[in-house]
C-alpha positions as CSV (number, residue, x, y, z in Angstrom):
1,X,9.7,-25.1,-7.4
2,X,9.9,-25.6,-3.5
3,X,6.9,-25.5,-1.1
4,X,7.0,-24.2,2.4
5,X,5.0,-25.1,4.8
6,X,4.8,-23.7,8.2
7,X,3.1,-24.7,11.8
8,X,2.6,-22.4,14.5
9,X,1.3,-22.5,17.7
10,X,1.1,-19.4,19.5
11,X,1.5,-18.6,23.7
12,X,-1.0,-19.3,26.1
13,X,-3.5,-15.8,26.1
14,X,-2.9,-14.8,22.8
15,X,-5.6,-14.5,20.3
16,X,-5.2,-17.0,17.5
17,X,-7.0,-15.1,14.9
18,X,-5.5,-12.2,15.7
19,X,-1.9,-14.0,15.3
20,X,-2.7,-15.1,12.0
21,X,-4.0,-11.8,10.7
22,X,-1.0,-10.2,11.8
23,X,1.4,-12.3,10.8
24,X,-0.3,-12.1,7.1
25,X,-0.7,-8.1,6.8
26,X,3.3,-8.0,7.4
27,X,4.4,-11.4,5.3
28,X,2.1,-12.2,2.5
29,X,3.1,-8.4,1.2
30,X,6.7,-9.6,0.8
31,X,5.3,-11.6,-2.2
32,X,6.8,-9.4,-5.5
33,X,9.5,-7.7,-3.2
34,X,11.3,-10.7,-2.3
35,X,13.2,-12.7,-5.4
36,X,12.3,-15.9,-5.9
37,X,8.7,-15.6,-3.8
38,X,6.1,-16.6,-5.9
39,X,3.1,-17.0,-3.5
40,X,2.2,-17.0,0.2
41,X,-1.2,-17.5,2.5
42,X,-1.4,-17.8,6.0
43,X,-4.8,-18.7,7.6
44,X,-6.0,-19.9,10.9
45,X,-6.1,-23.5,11.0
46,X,-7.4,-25.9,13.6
47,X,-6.7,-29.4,15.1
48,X,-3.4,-28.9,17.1
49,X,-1.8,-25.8,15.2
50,X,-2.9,-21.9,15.3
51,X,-2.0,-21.0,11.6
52,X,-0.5,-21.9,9.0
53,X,1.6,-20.3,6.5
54,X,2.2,-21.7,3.0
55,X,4.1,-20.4,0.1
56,X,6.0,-21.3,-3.4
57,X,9.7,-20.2,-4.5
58,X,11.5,-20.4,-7.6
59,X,14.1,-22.7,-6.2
60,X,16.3,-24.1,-3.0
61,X,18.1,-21.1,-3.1
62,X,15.3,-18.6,-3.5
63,X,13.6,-19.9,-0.2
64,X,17.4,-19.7,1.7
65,X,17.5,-16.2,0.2
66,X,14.0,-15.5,1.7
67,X,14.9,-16.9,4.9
68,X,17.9,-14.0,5.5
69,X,16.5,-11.5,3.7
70,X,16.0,-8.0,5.9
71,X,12.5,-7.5,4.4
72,X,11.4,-11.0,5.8
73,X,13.7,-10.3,9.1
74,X,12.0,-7.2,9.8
75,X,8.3,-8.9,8.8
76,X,8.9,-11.2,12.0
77,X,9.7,-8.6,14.3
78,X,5.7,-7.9,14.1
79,X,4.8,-11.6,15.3
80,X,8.0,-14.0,16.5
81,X,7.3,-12.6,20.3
82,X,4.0,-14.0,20.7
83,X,4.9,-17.6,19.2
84,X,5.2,-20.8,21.3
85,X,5.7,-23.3,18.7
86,X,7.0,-23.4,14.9
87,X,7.3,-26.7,13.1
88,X,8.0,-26.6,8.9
89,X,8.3,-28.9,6.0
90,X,10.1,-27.9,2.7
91,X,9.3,-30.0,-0.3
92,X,10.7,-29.8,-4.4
93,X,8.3,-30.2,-7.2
């Protein structure tokens, strides 16, 4: 199993609840339509960082799968325009 974690900050003027809201309603339905995509959250977090997205794949290759998949393309058209800043950390267990 691999863990993903994501960071992001979003641009000066946007709403930060808001951001993570949206960026949920449009990625955490991927879950069950993407293979390999066992779970994801995103919430608003705090201390230097807007939200926060975590989620759990089958394997290495399932989360490179996720990344070009044109479900999960088309889920960031929704969101990527109002980031600043996107920092992420992949670990196996």
């Amino acid at each position: 199993m691999v863990k993903h974690i994501v960071l992001f900050t979003v641009k000066e003027g946007i709403d930060k609840g808001e951001a993570a809201k949206l960026a949920a309603a449009v990625l955490e339905p991927l879950v069950g339509k993407i293979p390999g995509l066992l779970k994801m959250e995103i919430c608003q977090t705090y201390q230097g960082v807007d939200f926060a997205l975590y989620s759990e794949f089958e394997s290495r290759q399932a989360l490179e799968n996720y990344a070009g998949h044109p479900a999960h393309q088309a889920a960031k058209e929704h969101f990527w325009h109002f980031l600043d800043t996107r920092g992420c950390a992949d670990y196996d267990l």
